[in-house]
VOMARLO-488076 format. One record per residue (C-alpha): chain; x, y, z; residue number from 1. Coordinates in nm, 2 decimals, decimal comma. Layout:
N
rec c=A	px=X	py=Y	pz=Z	k=NUM
...
// end
This chain:
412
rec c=A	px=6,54	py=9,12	pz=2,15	k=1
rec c=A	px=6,54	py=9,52	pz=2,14	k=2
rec c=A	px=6,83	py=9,47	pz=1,85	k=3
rec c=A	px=6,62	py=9,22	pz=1,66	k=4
rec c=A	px=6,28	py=9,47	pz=1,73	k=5
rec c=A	px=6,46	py=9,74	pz=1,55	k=6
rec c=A	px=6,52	py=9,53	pz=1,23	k=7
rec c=A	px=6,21	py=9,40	pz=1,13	k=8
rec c=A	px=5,85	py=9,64	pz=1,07	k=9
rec c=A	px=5,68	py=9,65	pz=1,42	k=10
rec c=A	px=5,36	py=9,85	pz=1,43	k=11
rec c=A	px=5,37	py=10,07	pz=1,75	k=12
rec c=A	px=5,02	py=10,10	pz=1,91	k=13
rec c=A	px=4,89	py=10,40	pz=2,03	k=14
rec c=A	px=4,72	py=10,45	pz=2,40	k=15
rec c=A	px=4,76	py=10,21	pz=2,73	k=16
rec c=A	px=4,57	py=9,90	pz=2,77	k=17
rec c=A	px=4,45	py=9,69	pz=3,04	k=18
rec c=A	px=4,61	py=9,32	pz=3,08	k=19
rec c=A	px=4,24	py=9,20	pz=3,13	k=20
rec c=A	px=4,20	py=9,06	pz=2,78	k=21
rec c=A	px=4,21	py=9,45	pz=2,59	k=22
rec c=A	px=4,62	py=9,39	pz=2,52	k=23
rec c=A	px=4,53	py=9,07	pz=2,41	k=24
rec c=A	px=4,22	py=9,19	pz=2,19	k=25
rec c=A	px=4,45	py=9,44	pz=1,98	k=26
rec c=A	px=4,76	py=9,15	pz=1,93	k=27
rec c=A	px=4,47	py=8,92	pz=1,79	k=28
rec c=A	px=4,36	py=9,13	pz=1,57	k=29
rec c=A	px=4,70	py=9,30	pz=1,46	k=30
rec c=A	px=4,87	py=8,96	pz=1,39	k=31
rec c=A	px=5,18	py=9,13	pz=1,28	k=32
rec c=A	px=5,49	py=9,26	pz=1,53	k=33
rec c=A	px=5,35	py=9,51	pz=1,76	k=34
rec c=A	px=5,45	py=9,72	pz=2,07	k=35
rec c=A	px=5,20	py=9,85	pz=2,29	k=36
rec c=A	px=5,18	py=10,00	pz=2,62	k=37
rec c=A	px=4,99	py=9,79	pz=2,89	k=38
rec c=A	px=4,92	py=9,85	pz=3,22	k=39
rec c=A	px=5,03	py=9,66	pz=3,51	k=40
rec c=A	px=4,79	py=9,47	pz=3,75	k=41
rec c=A	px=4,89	py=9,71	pz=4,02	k=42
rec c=A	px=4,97	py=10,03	pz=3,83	k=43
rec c=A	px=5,24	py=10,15	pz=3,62	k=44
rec c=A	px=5,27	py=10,11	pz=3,27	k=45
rec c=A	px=5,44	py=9,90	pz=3,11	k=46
rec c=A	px=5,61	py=9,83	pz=2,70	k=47
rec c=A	px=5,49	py=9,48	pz=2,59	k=48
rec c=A	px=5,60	py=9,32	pz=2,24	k=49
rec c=A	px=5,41	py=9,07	pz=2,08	k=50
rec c=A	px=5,41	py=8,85	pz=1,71	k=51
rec c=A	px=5,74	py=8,89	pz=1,72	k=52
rec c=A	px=5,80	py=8,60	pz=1,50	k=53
rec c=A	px=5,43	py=8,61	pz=1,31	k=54
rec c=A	px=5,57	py=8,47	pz=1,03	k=55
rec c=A	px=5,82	py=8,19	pz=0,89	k=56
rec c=A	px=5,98	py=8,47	pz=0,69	k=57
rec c=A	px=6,04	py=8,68	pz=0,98	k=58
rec c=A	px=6,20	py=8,40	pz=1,13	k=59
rec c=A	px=6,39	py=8,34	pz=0,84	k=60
rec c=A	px=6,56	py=8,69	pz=0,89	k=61
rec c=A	px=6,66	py=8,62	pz=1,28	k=62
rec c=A	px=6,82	py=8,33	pz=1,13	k=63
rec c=A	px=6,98	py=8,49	pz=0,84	k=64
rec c=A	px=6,85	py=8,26	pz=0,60	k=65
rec c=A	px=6,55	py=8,19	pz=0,31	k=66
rec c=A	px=6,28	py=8,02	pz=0,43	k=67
rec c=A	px=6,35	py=7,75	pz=0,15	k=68
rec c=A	px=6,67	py=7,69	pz=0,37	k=69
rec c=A	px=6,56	py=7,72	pz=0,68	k=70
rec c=A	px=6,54	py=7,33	pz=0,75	k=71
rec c=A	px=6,95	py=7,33	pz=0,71	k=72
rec c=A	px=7,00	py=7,62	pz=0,91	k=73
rec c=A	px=6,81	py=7,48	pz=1,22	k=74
rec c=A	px=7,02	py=7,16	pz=1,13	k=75
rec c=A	px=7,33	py=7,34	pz=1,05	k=76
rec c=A	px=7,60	py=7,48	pz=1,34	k=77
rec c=A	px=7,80	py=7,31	pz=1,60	k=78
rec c=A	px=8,07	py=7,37	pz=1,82	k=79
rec c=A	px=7,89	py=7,69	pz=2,01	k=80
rec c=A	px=8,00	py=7,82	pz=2,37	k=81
rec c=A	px=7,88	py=7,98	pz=2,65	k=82
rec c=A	px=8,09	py=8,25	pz=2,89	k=83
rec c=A	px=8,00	py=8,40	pz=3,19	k=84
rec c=A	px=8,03	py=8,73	pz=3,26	k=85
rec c=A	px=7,94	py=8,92	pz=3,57	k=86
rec c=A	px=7,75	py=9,20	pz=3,49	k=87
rec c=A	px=7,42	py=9,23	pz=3,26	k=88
rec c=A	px=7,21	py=9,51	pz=3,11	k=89
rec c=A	px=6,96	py=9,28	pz=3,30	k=90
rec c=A	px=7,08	py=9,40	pz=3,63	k=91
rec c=A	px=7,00	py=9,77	pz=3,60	k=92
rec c=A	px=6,73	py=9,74	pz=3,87	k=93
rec c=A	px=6,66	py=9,47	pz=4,08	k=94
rec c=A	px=6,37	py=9,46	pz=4,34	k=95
rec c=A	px=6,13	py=9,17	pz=4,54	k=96
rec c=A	px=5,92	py=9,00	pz=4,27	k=97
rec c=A	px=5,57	py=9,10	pz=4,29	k=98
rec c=A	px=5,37	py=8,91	pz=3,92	k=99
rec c=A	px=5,10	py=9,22	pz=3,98	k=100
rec c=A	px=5,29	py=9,45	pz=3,88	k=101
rec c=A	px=5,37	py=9,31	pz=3,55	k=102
rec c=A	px=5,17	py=9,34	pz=3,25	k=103
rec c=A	px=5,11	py=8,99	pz=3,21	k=104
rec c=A	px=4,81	py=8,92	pz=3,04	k=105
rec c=A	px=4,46	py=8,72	pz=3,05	k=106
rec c=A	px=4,45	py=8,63	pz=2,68	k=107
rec c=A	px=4,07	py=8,52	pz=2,70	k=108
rec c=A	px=3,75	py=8,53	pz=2,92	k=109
rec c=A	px=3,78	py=8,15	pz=3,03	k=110
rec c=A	px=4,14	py=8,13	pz=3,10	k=111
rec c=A	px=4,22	py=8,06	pz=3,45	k=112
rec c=A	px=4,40	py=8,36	pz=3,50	k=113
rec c=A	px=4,67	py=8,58	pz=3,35	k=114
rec c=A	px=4,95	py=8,34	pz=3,20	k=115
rec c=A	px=5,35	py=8,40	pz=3,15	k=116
rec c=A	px=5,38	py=8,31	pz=2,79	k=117
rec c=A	px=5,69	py=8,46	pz=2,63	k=118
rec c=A	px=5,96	py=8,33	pz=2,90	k=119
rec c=A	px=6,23	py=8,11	pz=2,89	k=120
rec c=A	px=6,26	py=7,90	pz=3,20	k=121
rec c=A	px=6,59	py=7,82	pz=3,32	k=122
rec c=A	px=6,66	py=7,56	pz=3,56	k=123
rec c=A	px=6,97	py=7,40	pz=3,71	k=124
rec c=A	px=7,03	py=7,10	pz=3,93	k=125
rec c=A	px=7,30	py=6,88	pz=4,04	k=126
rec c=A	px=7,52	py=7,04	pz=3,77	k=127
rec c=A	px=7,29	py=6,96	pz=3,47	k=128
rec c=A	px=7,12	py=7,27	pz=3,32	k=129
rec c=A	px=6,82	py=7,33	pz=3,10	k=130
rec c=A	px=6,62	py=7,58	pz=2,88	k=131
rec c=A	px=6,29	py=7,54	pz=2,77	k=132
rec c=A	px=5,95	py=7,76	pz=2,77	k=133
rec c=A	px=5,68	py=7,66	pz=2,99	k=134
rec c=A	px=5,33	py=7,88	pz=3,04	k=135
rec c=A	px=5,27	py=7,99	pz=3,38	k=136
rec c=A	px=4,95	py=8,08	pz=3,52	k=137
rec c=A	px=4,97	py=8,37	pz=3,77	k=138
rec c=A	px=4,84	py=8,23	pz=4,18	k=139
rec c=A	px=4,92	py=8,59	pz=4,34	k=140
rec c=A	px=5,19	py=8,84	pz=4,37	k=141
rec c=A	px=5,45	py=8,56	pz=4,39	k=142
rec c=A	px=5,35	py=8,26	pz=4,27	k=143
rec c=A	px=5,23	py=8,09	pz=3,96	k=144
rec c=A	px=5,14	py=7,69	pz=3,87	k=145
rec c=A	px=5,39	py=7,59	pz=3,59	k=146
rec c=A	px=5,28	py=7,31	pz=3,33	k=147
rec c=A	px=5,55	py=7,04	pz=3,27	k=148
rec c=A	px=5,47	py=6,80	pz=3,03	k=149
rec c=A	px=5,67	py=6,44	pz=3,13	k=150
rec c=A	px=5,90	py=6,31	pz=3,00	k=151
rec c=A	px=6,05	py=6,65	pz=2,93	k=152
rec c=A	px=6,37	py=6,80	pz=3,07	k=153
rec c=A	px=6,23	py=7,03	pz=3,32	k=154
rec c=A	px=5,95	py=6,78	pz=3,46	k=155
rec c=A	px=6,29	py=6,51	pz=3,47	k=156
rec c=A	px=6,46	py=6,76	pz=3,65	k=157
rec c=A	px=6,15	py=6,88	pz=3,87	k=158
rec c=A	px=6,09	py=6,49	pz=3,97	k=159
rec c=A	px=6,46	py=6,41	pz=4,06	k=160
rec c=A	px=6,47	py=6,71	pz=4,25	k=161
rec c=A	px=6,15	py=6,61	pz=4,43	k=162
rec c=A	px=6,24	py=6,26	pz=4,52	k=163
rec c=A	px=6,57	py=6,42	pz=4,68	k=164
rec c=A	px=6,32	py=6,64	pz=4,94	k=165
rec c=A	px=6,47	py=6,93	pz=4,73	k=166
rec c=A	px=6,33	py=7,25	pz=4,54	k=167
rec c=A	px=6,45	py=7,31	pz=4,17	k=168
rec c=A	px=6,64	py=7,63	pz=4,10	k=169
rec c=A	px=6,50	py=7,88	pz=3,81	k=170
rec c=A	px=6,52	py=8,17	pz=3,66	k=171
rec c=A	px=6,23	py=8,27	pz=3,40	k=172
rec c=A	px=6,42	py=8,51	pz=3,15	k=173
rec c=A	px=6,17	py=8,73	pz=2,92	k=174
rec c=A	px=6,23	py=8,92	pz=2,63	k=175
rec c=A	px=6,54	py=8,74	pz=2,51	k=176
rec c=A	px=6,72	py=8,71	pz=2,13	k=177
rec c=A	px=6,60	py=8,50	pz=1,92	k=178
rec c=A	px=6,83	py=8,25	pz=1,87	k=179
rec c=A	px=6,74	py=8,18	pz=2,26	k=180
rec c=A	px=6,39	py=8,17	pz=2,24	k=181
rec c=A	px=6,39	py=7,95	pz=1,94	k=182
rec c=A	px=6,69	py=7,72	pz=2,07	k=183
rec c=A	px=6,46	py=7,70	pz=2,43	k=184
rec c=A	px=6,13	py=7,53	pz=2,21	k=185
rec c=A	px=6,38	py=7,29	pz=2,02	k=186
rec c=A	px=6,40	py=6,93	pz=2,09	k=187
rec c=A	px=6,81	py=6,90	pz=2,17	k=188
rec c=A	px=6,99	py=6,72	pz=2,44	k=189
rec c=A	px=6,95	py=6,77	pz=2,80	k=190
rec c=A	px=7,19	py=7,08	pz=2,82	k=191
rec c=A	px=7,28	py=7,20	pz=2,49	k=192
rec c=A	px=7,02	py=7,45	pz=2,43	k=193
rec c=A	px=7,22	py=7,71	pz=2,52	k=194
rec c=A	px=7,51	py=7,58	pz=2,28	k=195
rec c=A	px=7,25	py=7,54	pz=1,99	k=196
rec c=A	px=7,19	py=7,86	pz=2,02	k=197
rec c=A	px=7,54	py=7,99	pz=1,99	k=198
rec c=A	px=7,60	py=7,74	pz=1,71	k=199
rec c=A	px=7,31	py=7,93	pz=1,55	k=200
rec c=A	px=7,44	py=8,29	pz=1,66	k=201
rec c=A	px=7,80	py=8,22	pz=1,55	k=202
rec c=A	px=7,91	py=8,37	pz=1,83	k=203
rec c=A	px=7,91	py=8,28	pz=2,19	k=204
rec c=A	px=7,59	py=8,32	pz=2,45	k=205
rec c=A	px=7,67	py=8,52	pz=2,75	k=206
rec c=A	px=7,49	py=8,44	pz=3,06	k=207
rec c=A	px=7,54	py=8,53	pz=3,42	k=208
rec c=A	px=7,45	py=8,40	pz=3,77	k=209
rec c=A	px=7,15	py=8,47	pz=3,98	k=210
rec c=A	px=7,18	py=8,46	pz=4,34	k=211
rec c=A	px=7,05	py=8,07	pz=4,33	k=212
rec c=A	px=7,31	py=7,98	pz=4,10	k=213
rec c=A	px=7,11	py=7,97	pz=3,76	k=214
rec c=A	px=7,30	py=8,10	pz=3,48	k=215
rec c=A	px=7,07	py=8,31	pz=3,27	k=216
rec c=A	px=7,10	py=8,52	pz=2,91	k=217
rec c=A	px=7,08	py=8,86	pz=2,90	k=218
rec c=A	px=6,72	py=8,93	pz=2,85	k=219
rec c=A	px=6,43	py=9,25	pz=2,92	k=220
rec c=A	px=6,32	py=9,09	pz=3,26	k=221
rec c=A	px=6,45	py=8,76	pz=3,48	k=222
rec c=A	px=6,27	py=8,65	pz=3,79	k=223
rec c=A	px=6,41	py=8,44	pz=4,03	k=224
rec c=A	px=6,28	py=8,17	pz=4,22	k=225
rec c=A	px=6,22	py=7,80	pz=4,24	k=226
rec c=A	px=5,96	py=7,49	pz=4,16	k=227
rec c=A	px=5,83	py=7,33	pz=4,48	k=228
rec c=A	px=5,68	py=7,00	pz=4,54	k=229
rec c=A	px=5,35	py=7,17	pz=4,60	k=230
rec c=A	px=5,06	py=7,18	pz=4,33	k=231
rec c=A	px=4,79	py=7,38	pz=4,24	k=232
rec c=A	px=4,53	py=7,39	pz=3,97	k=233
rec c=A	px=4,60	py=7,52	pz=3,65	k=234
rec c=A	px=4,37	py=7,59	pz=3,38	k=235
rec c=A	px=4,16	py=7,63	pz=3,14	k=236
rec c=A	px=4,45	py=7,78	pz=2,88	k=237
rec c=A	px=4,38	py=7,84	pz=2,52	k=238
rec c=A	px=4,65	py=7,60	pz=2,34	k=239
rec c=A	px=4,78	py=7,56	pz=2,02	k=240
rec c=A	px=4,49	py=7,41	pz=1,84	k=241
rec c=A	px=4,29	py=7,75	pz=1,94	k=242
rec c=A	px=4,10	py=7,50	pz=2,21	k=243
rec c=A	px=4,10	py=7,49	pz=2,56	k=244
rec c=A	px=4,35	py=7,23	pz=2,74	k=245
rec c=A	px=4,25	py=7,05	pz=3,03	k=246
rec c=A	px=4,24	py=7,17	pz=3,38	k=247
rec c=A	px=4,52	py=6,99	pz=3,57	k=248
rec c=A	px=4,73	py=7,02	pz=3,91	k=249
rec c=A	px=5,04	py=7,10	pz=3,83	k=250
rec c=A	px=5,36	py=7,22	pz=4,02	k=251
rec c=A	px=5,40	py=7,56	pz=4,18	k=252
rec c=A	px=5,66	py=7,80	pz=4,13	k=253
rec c=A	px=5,79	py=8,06	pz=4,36	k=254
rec c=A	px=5,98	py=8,37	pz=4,26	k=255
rec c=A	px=6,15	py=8,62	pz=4,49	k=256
rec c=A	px=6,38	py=8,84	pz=4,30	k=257
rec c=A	px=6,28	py=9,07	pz=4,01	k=258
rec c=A	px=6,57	py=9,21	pz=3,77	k=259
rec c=A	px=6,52	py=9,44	pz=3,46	k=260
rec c=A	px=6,65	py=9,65	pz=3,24	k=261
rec c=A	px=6,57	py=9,98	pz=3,21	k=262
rec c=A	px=6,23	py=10,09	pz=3,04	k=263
rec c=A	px=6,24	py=9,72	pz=3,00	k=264
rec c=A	px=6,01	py=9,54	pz=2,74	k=265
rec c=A	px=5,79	py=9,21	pz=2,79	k=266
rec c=A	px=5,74	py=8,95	pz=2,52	k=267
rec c=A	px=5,38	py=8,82	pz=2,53	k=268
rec c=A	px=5,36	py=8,51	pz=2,30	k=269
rec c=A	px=4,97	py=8,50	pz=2,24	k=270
rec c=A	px=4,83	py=8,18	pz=2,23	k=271
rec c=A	px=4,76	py=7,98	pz=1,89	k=272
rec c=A	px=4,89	py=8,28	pz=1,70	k=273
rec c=A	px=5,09	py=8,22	pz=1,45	k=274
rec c=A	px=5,41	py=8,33	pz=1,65	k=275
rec c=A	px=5,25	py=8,03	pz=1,96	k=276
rec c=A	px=5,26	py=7,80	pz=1,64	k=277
rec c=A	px=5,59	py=7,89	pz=1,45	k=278
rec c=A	px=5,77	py=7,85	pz=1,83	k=279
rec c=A	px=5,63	py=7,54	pz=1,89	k=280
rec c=A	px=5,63	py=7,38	pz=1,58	k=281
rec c=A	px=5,91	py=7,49	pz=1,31	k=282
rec c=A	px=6,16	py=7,30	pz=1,57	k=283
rec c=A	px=6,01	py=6,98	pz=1,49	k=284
rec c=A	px=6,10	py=7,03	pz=1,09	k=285
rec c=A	px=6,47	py=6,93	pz=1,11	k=286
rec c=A	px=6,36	py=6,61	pz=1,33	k=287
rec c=A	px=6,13	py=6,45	pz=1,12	k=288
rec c=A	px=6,37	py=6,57	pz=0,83	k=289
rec c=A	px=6,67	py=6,34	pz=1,02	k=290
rec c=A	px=6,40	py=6,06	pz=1,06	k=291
rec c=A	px=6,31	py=6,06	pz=0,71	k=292
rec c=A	px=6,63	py=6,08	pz=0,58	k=293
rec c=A	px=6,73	py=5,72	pz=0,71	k=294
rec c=A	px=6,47	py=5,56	pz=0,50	k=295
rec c=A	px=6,43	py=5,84	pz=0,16	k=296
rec c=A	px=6,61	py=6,11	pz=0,01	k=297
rec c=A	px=6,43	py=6,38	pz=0,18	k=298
rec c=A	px=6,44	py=6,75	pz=0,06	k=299
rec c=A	px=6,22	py=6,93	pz=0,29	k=300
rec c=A	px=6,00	py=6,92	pz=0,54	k=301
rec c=A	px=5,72	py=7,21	pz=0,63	k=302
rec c=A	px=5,49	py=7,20	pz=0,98	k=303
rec c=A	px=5,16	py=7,35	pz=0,81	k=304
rec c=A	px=5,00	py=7,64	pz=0,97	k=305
rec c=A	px=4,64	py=7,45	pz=0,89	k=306
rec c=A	px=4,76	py=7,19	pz=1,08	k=307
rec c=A	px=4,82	py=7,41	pz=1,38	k=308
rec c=A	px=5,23	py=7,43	pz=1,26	k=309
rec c=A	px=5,18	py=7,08	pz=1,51	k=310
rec c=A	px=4,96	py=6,80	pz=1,36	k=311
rec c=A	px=5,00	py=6,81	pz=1,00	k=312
rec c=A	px=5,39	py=6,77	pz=0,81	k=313
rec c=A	px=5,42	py=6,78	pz=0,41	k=314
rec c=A	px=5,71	py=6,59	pz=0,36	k=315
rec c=A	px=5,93	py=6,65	pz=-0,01	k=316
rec c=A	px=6,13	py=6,37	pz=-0,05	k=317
rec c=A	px=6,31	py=6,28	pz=-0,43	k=318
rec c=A	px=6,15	py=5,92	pz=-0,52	k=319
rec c=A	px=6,38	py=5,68	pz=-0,60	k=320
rec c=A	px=6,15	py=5,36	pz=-0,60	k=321
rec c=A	px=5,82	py=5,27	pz=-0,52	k=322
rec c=A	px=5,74	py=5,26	pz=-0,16	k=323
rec c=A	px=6,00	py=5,54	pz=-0,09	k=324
rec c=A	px=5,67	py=5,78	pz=-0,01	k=325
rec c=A	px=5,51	py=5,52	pz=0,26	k=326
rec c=A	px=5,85	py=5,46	pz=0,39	k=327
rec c=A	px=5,92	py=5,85	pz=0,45	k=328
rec c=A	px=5,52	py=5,89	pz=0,59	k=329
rec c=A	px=5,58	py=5,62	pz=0,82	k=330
rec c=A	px=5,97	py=5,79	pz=0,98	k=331
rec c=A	px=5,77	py=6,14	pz=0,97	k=332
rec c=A	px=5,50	py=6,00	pz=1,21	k=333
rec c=A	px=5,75	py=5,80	pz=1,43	k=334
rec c=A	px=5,97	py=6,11	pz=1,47	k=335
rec c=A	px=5,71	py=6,34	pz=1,60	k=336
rec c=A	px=5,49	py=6,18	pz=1,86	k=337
rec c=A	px=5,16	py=6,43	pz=1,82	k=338
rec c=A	px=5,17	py=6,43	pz=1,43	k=339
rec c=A	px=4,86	py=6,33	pz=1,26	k=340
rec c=A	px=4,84	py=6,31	pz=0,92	k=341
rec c=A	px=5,16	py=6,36	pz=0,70	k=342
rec c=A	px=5,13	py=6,45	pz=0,30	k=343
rec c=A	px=5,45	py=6,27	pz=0,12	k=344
rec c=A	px=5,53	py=6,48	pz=-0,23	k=345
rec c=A	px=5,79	py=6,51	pz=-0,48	k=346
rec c=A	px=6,07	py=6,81	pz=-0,58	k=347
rec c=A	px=5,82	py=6,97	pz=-0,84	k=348
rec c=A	px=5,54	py=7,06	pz=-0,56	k=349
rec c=A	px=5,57	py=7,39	pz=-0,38	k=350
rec c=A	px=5,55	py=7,28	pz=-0,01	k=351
rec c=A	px=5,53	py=7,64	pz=0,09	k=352
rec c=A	px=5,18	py=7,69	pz=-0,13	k=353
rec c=A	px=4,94	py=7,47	pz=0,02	k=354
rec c=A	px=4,67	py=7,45	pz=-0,28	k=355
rec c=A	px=4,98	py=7,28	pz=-0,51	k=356
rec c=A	px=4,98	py=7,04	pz=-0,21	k=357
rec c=A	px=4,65	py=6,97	pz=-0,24	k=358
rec c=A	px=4,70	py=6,95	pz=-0,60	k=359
rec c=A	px=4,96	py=6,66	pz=-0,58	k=360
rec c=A	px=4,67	py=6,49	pz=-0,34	k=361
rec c=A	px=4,40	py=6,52	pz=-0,58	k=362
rec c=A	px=4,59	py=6,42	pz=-0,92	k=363
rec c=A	px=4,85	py=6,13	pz=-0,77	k=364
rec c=A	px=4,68	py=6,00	pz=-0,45	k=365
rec c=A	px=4,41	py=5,70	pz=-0,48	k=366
rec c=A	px=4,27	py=5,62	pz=-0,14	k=367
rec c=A	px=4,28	py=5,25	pz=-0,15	k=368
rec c=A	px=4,68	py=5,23	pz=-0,28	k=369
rec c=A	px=4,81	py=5,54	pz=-0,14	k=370
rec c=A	px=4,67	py=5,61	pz=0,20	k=371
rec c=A	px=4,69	py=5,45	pz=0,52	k=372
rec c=A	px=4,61	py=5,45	pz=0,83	k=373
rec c=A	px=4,79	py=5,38	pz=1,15	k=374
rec c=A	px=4,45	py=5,31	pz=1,51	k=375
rec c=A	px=4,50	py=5,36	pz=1,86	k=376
rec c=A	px=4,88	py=5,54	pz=1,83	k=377
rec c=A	px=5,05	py=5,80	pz=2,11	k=378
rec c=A	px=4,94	py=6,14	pz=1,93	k=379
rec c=A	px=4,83	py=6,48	pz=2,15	k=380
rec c=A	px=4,63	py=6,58	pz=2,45	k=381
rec c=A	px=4,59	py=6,92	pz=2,28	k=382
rec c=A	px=4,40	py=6,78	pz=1,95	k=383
rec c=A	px=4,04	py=6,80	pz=2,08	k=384
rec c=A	px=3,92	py=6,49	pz=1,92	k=385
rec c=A	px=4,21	py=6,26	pz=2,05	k=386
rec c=A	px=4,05	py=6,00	pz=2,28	k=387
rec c=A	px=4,29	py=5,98	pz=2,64	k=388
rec c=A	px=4,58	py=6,11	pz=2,45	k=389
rec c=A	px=4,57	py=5,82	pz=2,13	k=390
rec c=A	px=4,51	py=5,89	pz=1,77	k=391
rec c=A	px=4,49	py=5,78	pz=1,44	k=392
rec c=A	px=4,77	py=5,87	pz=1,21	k=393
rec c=A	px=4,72	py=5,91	pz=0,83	k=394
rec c=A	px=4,96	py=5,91	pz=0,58	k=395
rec c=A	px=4,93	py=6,03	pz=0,22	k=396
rec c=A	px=5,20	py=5,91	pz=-0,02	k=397
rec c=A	px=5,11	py=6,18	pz=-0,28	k=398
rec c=A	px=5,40	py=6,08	pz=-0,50	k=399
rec c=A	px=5,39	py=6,04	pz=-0,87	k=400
rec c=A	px=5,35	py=5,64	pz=-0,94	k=401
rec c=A	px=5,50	py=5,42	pz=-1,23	k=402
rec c=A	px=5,34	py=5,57	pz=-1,54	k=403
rec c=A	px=5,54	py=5,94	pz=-1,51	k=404
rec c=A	px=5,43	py=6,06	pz=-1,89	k=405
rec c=A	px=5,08	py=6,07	pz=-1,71	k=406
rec c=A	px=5,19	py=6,35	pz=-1,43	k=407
rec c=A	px=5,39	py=6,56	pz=-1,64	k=408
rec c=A	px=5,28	py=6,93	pz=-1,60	k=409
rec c=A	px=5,17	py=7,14	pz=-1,91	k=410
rec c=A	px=5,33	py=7,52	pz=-1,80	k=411
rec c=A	px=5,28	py=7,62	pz=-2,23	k=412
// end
């Protein structure tokens, strides 16, 4: 992460803040890459990063890549690896865990408490591994109530664990590269996050071994521990959507050990930021773009930040008959469980520029031929006005129709 810090323009904030929603104050209202000094809950002080990837461009340049060909890259790769090696940068200090005297931050005045947002959580049982980020509300100096969302890897792992009277293994790695992070919040096979990312990378991931057998990345901090059978309440936590997600009991999470580098420096993902959405919804892009292609000639697909980067797709696809822009609507919503409405256009709309989306709704979309609607489907707890987790789902075939001479664009 340091490497990747160094590359892009990260504003440096002057003076020490206090994790009690001050920290979280400036990275609001910065919503660029920043570094700021925070205190600890117990003292000390304390380098925290934050926006990191505050943009689909900046993510573009982790990657290597325009943003136009983004979608490929994420679909692009193969073949990656993994070696162990025995020593880390990570290892520089190692004490007894204590979550106080981090700088980990209560974002705002009804959160349930300070929340890990930034870290990837690494977990390992019966010889299957996974890597995926998880938010983790602080309980005291050494424990914290992780959400796991089923049918996910870590909850599968978590519940087979449990129904063997067993703890699961982790190790919660913060402030890692990028490739890392991004390949943690992507959708692959039980296992291969880790591979993903060194497809991505070009280069194999080194990880080592934590005292409880969890192989981890080299990262700023990794703490060490496991998830129990117990629960505890977590909650209220500003999502996605910028609304609060429901209070739940969920399963707690002990750490014992503390590593870090030295002068080590914490990744804070703020939530709904536009680094919250790009993490959590860019990664979806090259699935609906798999789905669709089965049933269209698809050319790209973009998660809109209006739509929280999360409800809302545009889809490009190049029409080859009629019905091709219902087909594609209809693989986009099926692909993505919490999507809600998907716009369907063709190659000459910019899907980057939302007003020439909106353009191809207004001047090639006629409610009662090219819209539908689909009652009652699976879509998201986090979209406030879903009713016990169902939704409607709209799509929008926004496609030019039969009579082309009519939608042909005057540039002079």
């Amino acid at each position: 992460m340091r490497d990747f810090l160094q590359s892009i323009d990260v504003r440096e904030v002057e003076g020490e803040y206090s994790p009690m929603l001050e920290a979280s104050k400036v990275i609001r209202e910065l919503n660029v890459p920043c570094l700021l000094k925070v205190r600890g809950w117990d003292g000390g002080v304390w380098k925290v990063a934050s926006n990191i990837f505050s943009s689909r461009e900046i993510l573009c340049r982790a990657l290597g890549c325009r943003k136009e060909n983004l979608i490929k890259r994420l679909m692009g790769g193969g073949g990656g690896s993994v070696k162990v090696v025995k020593d880390s940068p990570t290892l520089e200090f190692e004490k007894d865990a204590n979550l106080r005297e981090l700088p980990i931050l209560q974002h705002f005045k009804e959160d349930g408490g300070p929340y890990i947002t930034g870290g990837v959580l690494f977990s390992e049982y019966e010889g299957v591994q996974n890597a995926s980020v998880h938010r983790i509300q602080v309980l005291d100096t050494k424990r914290g109530a992780v959400r796991l969302v089923a049918p996910r890897h870590t909850y599968l792992l978590h519940s087979k664990a449990v129904e063997n009277g067993d703890d699961l293994p982790v190790a919660l790695a913060i402030g890692v590269e990028p490739v890392v992070l991004l390949s943690a919040c992507t959708r692959v096979e039980l296992g291969m996050e880790l591979l993903y990312a060194s497809s991505l990378k070009g280069k194999p991931i080194e990880v080592f071994e934590c005292s409880n057998g969890v192989k981890v990345p080299h990262a700023e901090f990794v703490l060490e521990g496991h998830i129990s059978s117990e629960r505890e309440k977590e909650g209220p936590f500003v999502d996605i959507t910028g609304t609060y997600d429901k209070v739940r009991h969920e399963p707690v999470i002990y750490f014992e050990k503390m590593y870090h580098r030295s002068d080590p420096i914490y990744h804070a993902i703020m939530p709904s930021s536009s680094e919250h959405k790009i993490l959590m919804g860019i990664p979806y892009e090259p699935i609906i773009y798999r789905a669709v292609s089965e049933v269209a000639d698809v050319v790209n697909v973009v998660m809109s930040e209006g739509g929280c980067c999360y409800l809302h797709a545009i889809v490009q696809i190049r029409k080859k008959t009629e019905g091709d822009g219902k087909n594609a609507a209809l693989a986009a919503l099926g692909a993505h469980g919490s999507l809600k409405h998907v716009v369907v256009v063709d190659e000459d709309i910019d899907v980057f520029d939302i007003n020439d989306v909106e353009y191809a709704i207004a001047t090639r979309v006629q409610a009662d031929r090219d819209v539908f609607i689909v009652k009652g489907a699976r879509g998201s707890s986090l979209d406030p006005s879903s009713v016990d987790g169902t939704s409607a789902k709209v799509g929008i075939d926004a496609t030019k129709k039969n009579n082309l001479d009519a939608y042909k664009r005057v540039k002079e």
